[in-house]
N, C-alpha and C positions, 0 to 999 in steps of 0.2 A: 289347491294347496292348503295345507293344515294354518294355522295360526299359533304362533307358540309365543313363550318367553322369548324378551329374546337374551341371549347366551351373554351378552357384554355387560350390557347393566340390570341383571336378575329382575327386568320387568319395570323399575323404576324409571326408566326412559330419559336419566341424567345422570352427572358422577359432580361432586364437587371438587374443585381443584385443590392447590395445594395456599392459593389464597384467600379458600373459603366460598369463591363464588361458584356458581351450579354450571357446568354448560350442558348440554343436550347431548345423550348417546349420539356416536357419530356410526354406530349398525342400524339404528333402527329409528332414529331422527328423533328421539324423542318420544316417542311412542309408548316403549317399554315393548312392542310384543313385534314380529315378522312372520313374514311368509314361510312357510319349510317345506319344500318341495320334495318330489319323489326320491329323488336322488339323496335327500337328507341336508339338505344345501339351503341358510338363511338367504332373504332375499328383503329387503327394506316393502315397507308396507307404501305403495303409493297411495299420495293424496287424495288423487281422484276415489280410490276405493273406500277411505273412509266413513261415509255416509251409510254405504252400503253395508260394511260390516261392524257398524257402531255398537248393536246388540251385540255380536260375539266379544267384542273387546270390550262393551260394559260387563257382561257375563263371567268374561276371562278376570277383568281386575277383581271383583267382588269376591272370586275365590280366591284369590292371591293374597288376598285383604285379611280372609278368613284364618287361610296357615299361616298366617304370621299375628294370629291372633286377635283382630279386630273383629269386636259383633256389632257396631253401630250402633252403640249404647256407653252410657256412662259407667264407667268403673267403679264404685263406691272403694272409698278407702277403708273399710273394715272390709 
């Protein structure tokens, strides 16, 4: 199975409520990212696999980091 965004919370893997506090995507547990199967079909990322796939999902955020504009550098204000 592929690893994607996932589709609820654009990869952030929470949403804040409407009193301000954060809770945890409920597709993808927090995560940000899921399984997507042949059929095209999310699937939550089990625990257990974590370890296993930690380089793809560091891999995956750094580019997600990238299009939304972070280079892991300070911004000079001029």
């Amino acid at each position: 199975m592929e690893i994607v965004e996932c589709i609820s919370c654009d990869g952030y893997g929470w949403f804040e409520d409407e009193n301000g506090e954060s809770q945890d995507c409920s597709w993808c547990g927090g995560v940000g990212y899921t399984y997507r199967d042949e059929a095209g079909i999310d699937h939550r990322i089990p625990s257990a696999d974590y370890e296993r796939i930690s380089p793809e999902l560091e891999r995956l955020e750094a580019e997600r980091l990238r299009r939304m504009g972070y280079t892991g550098s300070v911004k000079r204000r001029w």
